[in-house]
RODO-2510 file (C-alpha; in nm, 4 decimals, decimal comma):
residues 514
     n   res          X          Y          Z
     1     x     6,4547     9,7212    11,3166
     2     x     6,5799    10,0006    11,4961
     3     x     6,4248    10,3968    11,3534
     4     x     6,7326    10,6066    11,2120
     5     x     6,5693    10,9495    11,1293
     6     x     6,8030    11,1867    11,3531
     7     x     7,0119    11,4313    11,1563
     8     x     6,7674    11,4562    10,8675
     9     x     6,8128    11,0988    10,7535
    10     x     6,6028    10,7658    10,7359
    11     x     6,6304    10,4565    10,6006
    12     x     6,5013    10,3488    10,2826
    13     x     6,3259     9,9903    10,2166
    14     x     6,5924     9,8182    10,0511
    15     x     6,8662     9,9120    10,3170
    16     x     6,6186     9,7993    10,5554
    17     x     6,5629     9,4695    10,3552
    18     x     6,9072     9,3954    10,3155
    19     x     6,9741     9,4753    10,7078
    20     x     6,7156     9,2152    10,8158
    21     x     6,8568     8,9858    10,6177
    22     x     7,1967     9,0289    10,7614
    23     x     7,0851     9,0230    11,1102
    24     x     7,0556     8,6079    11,0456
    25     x     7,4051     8,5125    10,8781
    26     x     7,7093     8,6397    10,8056
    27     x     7,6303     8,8297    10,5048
    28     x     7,8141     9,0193    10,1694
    29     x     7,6237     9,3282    10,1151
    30     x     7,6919     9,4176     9,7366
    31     x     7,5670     9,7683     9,6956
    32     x     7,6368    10,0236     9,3930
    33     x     7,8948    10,3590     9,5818
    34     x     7,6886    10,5962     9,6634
    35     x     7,3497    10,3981     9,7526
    36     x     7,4219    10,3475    10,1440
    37     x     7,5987    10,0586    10,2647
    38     x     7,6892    10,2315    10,5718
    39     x     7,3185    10,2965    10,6675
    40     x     7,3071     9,9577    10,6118
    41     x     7,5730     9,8968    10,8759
    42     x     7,4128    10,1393    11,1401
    43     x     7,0828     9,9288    11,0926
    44     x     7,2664     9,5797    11,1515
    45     x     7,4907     9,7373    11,4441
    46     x     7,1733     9,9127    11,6352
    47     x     7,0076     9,5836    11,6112
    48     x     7,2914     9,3963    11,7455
    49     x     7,3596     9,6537    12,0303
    50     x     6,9767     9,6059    12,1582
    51     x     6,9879     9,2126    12,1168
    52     x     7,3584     9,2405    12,3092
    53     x     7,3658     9,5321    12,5529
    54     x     7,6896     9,4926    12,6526
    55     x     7,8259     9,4428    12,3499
    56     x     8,0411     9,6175    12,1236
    57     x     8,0557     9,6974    11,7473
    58     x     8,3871     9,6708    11,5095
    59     x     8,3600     9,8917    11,2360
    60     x     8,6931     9,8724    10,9772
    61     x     8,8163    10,0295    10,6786
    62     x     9,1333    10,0414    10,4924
    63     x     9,2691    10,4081    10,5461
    64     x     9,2221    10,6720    10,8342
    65     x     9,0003    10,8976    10,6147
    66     x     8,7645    10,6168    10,5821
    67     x     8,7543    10,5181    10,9177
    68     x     8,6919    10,8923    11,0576
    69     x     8,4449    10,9338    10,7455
    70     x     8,2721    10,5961    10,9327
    71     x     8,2878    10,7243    11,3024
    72     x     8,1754    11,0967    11,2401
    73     x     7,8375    10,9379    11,0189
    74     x     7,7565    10,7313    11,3134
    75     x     7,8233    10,9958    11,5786
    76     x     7,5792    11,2356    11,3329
    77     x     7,2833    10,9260    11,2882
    78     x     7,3636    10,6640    11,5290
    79     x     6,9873    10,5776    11,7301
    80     x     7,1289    10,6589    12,0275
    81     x     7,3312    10,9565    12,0824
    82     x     7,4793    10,8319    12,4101
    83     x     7,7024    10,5120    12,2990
    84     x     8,0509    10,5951    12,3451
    85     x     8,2966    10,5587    12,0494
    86     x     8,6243    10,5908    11,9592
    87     x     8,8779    10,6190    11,6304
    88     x     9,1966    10,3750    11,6447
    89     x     9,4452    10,3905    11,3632
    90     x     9,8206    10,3360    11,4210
    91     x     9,8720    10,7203    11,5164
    92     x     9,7537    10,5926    11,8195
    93     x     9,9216    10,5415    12,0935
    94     x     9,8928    10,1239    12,2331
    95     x     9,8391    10,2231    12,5744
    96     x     9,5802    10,4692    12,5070
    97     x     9,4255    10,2136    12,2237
    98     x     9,3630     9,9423    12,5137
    99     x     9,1905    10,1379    12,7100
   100     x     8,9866    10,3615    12,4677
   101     x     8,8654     9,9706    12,3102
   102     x     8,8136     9,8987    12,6352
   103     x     8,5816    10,1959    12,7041
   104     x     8,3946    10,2303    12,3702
   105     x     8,0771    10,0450    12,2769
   106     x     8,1505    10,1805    11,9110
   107     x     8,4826    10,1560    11,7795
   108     x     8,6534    10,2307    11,4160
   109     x     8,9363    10,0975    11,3209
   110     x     9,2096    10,0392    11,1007
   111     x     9,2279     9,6297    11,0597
   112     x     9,6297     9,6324    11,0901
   113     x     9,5714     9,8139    11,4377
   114     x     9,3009     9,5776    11,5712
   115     x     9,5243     9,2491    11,4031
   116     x     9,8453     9,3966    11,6234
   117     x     9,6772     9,4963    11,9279
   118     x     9,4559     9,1654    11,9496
   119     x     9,8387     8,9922    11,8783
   120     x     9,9744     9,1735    12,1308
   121     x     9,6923     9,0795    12,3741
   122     x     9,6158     9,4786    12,4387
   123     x     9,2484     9,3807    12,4103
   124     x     9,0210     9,0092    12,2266
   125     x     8,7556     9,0347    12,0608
   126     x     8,4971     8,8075    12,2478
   127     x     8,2753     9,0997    12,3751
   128     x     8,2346     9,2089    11,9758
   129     x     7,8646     9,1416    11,8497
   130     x     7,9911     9,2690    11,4768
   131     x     8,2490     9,3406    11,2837
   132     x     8,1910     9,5430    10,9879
   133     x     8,4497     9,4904    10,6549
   134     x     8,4035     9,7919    10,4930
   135     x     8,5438     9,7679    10,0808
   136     x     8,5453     9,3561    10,1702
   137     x     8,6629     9,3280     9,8480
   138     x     9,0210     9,3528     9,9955
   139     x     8,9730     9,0242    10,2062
   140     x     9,2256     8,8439    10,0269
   141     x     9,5931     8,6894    10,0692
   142     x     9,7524     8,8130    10,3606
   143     x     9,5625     9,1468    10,4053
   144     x     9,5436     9,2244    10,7397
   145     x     9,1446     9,1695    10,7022
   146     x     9,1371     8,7951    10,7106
   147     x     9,3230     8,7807    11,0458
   148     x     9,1045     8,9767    11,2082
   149     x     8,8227     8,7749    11,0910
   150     x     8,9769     8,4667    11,2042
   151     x     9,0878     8,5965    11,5632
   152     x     8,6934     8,7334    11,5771
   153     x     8,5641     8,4192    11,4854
   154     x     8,7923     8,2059    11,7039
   155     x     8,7159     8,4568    12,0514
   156     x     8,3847     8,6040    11,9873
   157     x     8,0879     8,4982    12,2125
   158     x     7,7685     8,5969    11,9684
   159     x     7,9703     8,6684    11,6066
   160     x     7,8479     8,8627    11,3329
   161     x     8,0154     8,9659    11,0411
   162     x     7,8812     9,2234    10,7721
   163     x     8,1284     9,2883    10,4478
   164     x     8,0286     9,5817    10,2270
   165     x     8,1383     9,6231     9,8889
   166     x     8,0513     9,7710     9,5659
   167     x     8,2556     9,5236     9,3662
   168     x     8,3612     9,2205     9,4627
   169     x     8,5865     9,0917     9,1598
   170     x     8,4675     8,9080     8,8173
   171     x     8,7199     8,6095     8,9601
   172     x     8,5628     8,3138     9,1280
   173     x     8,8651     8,2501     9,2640
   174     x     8,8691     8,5410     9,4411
   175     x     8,5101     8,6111     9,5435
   176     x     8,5363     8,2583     9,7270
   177     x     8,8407     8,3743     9,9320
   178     x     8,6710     8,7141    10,0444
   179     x     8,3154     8,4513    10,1658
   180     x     8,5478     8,1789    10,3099
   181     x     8,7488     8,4114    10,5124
   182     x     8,4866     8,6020    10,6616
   183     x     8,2691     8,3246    10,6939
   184     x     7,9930     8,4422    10,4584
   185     x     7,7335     8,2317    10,3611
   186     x     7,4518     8,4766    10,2557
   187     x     7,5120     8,7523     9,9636
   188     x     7,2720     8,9920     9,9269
   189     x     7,3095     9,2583     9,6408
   190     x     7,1097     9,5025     9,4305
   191     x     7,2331     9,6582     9,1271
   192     x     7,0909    10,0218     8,9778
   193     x     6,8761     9,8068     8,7812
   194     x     6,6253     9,7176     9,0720
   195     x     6,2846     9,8302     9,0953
   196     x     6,3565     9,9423     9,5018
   197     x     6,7073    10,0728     9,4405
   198     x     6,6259    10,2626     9,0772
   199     x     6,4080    10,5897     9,2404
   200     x     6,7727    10,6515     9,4101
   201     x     7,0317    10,6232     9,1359
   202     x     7,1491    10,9233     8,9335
   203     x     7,2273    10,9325     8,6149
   204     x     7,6334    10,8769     8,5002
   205     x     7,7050    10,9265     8,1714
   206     x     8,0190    10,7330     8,0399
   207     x     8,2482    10,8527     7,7737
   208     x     8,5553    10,6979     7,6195
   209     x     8,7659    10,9461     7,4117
   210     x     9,0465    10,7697     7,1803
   211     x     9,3184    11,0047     7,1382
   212     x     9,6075    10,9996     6,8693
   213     x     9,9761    10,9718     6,9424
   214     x    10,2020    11,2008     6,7855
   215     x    10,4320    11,0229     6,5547
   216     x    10,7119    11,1772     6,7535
   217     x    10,5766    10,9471     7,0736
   218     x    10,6153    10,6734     6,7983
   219     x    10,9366    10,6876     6,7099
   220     x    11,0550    10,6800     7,1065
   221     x    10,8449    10,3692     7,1261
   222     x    10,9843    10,1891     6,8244
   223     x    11,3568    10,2315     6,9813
   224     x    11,1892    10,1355     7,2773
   225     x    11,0078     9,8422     7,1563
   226     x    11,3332     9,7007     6,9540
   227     x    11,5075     9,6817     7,3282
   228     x    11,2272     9,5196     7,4524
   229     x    11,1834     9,2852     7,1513
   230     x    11,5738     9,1758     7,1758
   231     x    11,5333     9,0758     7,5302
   232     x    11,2431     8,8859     7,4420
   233     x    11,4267     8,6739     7,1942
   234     x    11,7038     8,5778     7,4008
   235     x    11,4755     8,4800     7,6866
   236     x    11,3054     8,2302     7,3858
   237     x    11,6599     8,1656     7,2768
   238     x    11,7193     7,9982     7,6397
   239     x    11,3750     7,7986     7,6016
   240     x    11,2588     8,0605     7,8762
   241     x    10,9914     8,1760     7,6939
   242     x    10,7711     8,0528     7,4225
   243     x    10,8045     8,1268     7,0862
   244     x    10,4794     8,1595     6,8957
   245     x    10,3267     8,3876     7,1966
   246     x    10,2809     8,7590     7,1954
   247     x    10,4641     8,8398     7,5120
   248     x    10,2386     9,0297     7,7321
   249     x    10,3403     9,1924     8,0579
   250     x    10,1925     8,9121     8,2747
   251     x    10,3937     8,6705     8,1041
   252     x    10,6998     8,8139     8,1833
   253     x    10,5600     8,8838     8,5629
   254     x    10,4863     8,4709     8,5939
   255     x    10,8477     8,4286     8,3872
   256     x    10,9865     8,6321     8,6906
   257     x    10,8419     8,4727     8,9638
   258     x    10,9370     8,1522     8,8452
   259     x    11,3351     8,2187     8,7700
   260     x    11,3369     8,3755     9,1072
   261     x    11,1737     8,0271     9,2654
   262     x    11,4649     7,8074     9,0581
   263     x    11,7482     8,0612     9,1721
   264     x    11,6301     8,0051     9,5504
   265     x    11,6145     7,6084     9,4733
   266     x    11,9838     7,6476     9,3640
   267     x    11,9538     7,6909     8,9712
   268     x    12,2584     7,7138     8,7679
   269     x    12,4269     8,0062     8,6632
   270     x    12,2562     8,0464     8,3507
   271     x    11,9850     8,1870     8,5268
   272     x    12,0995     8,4882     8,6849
   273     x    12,1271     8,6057     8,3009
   274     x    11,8044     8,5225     8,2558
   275     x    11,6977     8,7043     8,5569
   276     x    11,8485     9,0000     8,4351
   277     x    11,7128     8,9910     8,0800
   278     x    11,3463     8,9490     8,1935
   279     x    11,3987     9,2744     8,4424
   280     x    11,5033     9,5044     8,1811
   281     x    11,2531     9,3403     7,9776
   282     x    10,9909     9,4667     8,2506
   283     x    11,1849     9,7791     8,2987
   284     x    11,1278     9,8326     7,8965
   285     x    10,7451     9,7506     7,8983
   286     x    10,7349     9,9974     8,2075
   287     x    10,9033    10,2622     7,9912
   288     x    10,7071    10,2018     7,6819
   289     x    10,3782    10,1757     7,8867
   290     x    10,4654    10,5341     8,0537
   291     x    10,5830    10,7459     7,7379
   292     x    10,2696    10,6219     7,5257
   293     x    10,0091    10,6565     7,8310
   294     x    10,1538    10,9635     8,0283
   295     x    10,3525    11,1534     7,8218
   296     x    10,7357    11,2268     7,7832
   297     x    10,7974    11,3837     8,1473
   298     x    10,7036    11,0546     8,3097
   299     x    10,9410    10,8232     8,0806
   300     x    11,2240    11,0493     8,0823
   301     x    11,1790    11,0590     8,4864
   302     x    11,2058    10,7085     8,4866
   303     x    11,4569    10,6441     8,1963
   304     x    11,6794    10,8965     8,3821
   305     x    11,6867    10,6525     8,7779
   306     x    11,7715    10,3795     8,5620
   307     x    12,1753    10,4324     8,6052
   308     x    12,1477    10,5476     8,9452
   309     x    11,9422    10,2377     9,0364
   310     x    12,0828     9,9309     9,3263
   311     x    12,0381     9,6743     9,0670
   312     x    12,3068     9,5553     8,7928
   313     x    12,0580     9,4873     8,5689
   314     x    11,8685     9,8297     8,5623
   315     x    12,2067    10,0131     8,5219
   316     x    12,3130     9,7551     8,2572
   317     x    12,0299     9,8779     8,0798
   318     x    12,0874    10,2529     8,1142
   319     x    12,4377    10,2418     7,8761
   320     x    12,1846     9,9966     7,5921
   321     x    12,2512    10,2606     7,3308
   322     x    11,8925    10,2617     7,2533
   323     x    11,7758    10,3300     7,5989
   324     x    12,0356    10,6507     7,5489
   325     x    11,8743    10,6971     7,2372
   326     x    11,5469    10,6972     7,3910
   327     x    11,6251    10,9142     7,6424
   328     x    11,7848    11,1936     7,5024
   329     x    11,4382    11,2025     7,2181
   330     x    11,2421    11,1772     7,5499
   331     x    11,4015    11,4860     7,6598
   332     x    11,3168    11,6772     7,2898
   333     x    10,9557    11,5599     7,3055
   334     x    10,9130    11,8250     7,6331
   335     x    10,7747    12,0767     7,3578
   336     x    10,5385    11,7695     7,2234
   337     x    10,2714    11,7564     7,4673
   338     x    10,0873    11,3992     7,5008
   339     x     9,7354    11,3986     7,3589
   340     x     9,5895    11,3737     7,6947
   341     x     9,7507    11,6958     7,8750
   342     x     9,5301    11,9319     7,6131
   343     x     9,2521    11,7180     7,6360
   344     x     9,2388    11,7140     7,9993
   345     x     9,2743    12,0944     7,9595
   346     x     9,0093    12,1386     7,7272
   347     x     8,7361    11,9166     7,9577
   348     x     8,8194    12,0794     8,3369
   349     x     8,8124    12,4054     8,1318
   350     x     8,4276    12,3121     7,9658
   351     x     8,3496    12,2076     8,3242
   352     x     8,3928    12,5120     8,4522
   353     x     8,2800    12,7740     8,1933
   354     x     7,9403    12,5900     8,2305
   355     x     7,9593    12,5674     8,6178
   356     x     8,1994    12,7367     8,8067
   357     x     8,1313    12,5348     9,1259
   358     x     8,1705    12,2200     8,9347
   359     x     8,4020    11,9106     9,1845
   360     x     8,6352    11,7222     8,9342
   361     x     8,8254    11,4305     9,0433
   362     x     9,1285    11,3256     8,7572
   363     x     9,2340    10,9920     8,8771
   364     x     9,5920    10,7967     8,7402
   365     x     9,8139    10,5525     8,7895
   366     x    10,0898    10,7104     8,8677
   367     x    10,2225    10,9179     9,1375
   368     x    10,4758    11,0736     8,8687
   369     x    10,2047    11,2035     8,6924
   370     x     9,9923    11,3345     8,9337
   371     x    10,2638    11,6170     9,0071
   372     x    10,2865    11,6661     8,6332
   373     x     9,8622    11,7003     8,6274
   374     x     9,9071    11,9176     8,8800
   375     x    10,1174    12,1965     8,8167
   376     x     9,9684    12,1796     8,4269
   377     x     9,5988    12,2480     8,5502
   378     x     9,7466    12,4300     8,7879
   379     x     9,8479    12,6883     8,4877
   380     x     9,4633    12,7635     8,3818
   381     x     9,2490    13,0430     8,5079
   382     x     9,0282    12,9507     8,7500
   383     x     9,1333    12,5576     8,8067
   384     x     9,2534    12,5257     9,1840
   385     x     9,3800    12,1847     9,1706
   386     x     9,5133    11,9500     9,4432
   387     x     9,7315    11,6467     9,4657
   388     x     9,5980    11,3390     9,7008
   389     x     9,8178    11,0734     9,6917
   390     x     9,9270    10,8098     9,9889
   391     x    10,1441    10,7836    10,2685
   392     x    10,4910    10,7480    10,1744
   393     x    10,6677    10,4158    10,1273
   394     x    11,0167    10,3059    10,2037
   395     x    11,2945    10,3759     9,9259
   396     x    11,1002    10,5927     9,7240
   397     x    11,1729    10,9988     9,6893
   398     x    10,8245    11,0837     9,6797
   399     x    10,7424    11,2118    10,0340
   400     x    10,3430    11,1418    10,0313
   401     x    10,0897    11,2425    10,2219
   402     x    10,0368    11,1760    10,6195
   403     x     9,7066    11,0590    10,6576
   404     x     9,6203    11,4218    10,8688
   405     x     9,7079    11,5641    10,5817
   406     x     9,4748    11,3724    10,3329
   407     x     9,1753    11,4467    10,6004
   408     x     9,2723    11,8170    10,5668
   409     x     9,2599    11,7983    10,1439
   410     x     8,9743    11,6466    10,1371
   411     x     8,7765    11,8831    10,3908
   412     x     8,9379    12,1752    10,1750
   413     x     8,7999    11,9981     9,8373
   414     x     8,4520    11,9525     9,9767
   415     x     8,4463    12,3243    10,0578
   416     x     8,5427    12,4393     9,7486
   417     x     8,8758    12,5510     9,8219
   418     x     8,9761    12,3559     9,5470
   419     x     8,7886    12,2336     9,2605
   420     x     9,0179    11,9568     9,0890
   421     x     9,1536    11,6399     9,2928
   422     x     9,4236    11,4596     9,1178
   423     x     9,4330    11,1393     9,2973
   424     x     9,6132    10,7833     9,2492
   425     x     9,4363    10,4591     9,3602
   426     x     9,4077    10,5946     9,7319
   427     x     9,1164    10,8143     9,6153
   428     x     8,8841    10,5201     9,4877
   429     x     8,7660    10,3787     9,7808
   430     x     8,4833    10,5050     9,9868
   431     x     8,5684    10,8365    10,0654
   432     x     8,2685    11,0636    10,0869
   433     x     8,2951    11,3608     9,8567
   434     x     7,9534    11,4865     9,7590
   435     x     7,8445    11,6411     9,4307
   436     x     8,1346    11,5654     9,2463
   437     x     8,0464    11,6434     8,9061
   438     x     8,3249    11,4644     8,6585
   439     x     8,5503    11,1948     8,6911
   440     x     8,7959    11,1433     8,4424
   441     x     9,0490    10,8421     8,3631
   442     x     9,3731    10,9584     8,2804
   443     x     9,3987    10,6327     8,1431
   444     x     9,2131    10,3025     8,1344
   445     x     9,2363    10,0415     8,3900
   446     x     9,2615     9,6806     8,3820
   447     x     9,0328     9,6273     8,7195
   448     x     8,6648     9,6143     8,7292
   449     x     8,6672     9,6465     9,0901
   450     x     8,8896    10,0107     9,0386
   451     x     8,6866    10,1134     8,7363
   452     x     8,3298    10,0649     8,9418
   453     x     8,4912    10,2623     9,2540
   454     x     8,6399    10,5497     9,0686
   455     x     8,3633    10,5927     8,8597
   456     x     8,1319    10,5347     9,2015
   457     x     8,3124    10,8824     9,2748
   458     x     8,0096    11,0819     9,1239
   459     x     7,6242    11,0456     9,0555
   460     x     7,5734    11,0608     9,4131
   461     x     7,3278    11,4067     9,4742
   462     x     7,2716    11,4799     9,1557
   463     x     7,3687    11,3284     8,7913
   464     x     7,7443    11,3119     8,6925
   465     x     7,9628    11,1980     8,4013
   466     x     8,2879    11,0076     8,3595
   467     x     8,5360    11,0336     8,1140
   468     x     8,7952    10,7613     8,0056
   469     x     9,0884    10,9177     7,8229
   470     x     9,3113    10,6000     7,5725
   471     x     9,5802    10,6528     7,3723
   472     x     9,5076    10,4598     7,0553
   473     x     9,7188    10,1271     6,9801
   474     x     9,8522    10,1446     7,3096
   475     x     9,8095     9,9166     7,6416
   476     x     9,5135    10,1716     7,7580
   477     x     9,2399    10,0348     7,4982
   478     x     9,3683     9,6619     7,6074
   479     x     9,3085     9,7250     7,9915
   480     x     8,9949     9,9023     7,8666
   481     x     8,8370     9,5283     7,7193
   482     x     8,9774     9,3784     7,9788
   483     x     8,8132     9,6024     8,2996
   484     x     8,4716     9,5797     8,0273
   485     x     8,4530     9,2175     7,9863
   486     x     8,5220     9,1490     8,3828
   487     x     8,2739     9,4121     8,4724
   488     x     8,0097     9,2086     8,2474
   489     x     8,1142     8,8963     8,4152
   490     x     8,0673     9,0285     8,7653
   491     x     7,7347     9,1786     8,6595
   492     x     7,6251     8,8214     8,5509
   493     x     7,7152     8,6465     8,8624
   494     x     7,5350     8,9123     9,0774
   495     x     7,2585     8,8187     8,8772
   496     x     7,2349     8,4605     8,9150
   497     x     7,2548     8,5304     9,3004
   498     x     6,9669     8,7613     9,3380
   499     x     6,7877     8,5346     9,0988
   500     x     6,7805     8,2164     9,3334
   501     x     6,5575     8,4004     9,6091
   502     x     6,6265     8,4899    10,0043
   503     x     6,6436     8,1318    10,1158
   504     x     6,8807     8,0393     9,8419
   505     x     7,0882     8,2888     9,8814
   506     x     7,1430     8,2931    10,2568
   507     x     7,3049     7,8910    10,1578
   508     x     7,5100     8,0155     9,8853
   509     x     7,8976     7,9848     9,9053
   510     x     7,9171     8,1284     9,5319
   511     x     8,0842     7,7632     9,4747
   512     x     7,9230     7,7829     9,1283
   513     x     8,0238     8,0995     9,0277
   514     x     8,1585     8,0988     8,6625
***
């Protein structure tokens, strides 16, 4: 096992453990954020690169931060300081892709660059010793991850593959997909439980607050609700639905998906009203969802596209004289604050009073209502907050971030420039921001996988705290049993695997996981 102690770092036993293991199989590393799965990474690709010379290493991760994040850690600890390296995301230029692959014994990538360029026949992958899936967790469906892995294990002379994640998914379903597309048939995994792993771990307090909503939010959401509830009914009334069910979102998402099968079979008319009704039944749960989560702002923004929307069904619903109704006590409510503006106040606010240097990261859903976090934090002494949000996507007015841009936020945010990062789901994964002191929910989630990486955000130097903010009665304290009971479930399957031993686990294909 190759020494990493340049640049003030070495590796500890359990990294080294799990990297000997890997060196022998394809292997899942399942590692809690902040406990080094990239050292482990280094120690499996310096092996490789003295077994195979010639070689070179694949590392990939989903965004450009990550991937930079990835190549400057290596060019800072790498064993030897000589291997050439290189960065390719889709910024780059094809030409000048081929040939930096071409020269670099290290290279980072995004997977949608390596999947096109190895399609395009730019450059194979048969020289490649290891590919590294960094957040594996996304090897699913048509993810640009699993064709790599296929094209690497179809042209690769001496493959390796090493997936890194701190949360594979309570679905068995799904954790078989991420091990039969890259091939894995060993899992190794420690949780902050373990006697090797426990001297490192720092201590994350969780909170959940319940808040209240005003009875003013309640009487929107009844209006709201009757909509919704009418649309439901006629969907039963045309045998569409069934009729001794609460109706929960996913219902009406699998109602969708089927009507939209039958239409493309040739259904009969009848369907397109159908069609219609369960859209602005899903526009409805959207709405309701939003006002009682977020706050006024964010349903009256979407309320208001409604009539300026492409689809007949959306703008059918904007003249519903209770979507008006809605609407126009949306617009009154501006002087109601939702429960969780003040009480997001109140905690950045406590942060700070006790330590002014304190790093805060306010994650949500919702790209809507990271402008509104914004600018309201923005209003307090002292709090320098930032948006961080994605690239933008087609048809949408929100103009995003370019990925240079992101880089630049968070280099500002881990020098203190600012002190609050309100980020959507872009800011869970794997981005390196140390001594972050808080992370707080704007609302529950329904993932385990998203509620262990945001919370992964913090406890990293030193102990941290997270804070879940709920609106009672609403769909925040059902995602938050929901993200509980699968992170429990994922917990229990990580322990059955660690319990079978090394040699059992290098055979397992998590076949039996329940």
């Amino acid at each position: 096992m190759q020494a990493l102690q340049q640049g003030g770092i070495e590796a500890r036993e359990y990294q080294r453990a799990i990297a000997k293991t890997a060196l022998t199989a394809n292997t899942l590393v399942v590692l809690p954020t902040g406990l080094g799965k990239t050292i482990v990474a280094m120690l499996v690709a310096a092996d490789r690169l003295s077994d195979y010379p010639r070689s070179k290493i694949l590392t990939l991760a989903p965004t450009k931060p990550l991937v930079v994040q990835h190549a400057e850690f290596f060019k800072e600890h790498f064993p030897n300081r000589d291997t050439t390296s290189t960065v390719l995301t889709g910024e780059t230029p094809p030409s000048v892709r081929e040939s930096a692959f071409d020269e670099s014994t290290l290279v980072f990538a995004t997977p949608e660059v390596i999947r096109n360029d190895v399609s395009a026949d730019r450059y194979g992958l048969r020289n490649v010793s290891l590919v590294v899936f960094d957040e594996a967790h996304r090897c699913v469906r048509s993810y640009a991850y699993s064709e790599v892995a296929q094209a690497y294990k179809l042209q690769a002379s001496n493959p390796l593959i090493l997936g890194l994640t701190a949360s594979p998914s309570a679905k068995k379903s799904r954790v078989d997909e991420i091990c039969e597309k890259l091939a894995i048939t060993n899992v190794e995994t420690r949780t902050e439980a373990d006697e090797d792993v426990t001297p490192y771990v720092k201590e994350v307090s969780l909170k959940y607050e319940r808040l209240t909503l005003p009875e003013k939010y309640r009487d929107v959401s009844k209006i709201l609700r009757a909509g919704l509830e009418e649309r439901i009914n006629k969907l039963r009334s045309m045998h569409q639905l069934p009729g001794n069910v609460r109706i929960s979102k996913r219902i009406l998402l699998d109602l969708g998906e089927k009507l939209h099968n039958s239409l493309r079979r040739g259904g009969s008319g009848a369907l397109f009203g159908a069609v219609q009704l369960q859209a602005q039944a899903m526009s409805l749960n959207h709405a309701i969802d939003l006002l009682e989560t977020q706050g006024a702002r964010s349903a009256d923004r979407f309320l208001s596209k409604l009539e300026r929307a492409s689809t007949r069904s959306a703008r059918g619903l904007a003249r519903d004289p209770r979507v008006i109704e809605a609407q126009k006590q949306t617009v009154s409510l501006a002087n109601t604050p939702h429960p969780k503006q003040k009480r997001l106040r109140e905690l950045i606010s406590e942060d700070l009073r006790a330590n002014p240097n304190s790093k805060i990261i306010v994650f949500t859903q919702f790209r809507d209502s990271v402008e509104a976090i914004v600018e309201d934090l923005g209003m307090i002494d002292d709090v320098q907050p930032v948006r961080f949000v994605g690239q933008a996507s087609r048809n949408t007015e929100d103009l995003g971030l370019s990925q240079g841009e992101q880089m630049q936020i968070l280099e500002d945010f881990r020098d203190g420039k600012h002190n609050v990062l309100v980020t959507t789901s872009i800011g869970e994964e794997g981005l390196h921001v140390p001594d972050v002191d808080h992370v707080i929910f704007y609302e529950a989630v329904p993932s385990e996988i998203r509620m262990i990486q945001r919370r992964g955000r913090t406890g990293r130097t030193r102990p941290g705290k997270t804070t879940v903010l709920m609106t009672e009665g609403t769909i925040d304290e059902a995602y938050y049993w929901t993200s509980i009971r699968k992170e429990e479930r994922m917990h229990r399957y990580l322990a059955t695997v660690k319990s079978r031993g090394p040699r059992q686990k290098r055979k397992t294909t998590l076949l039996d996981y329940a």
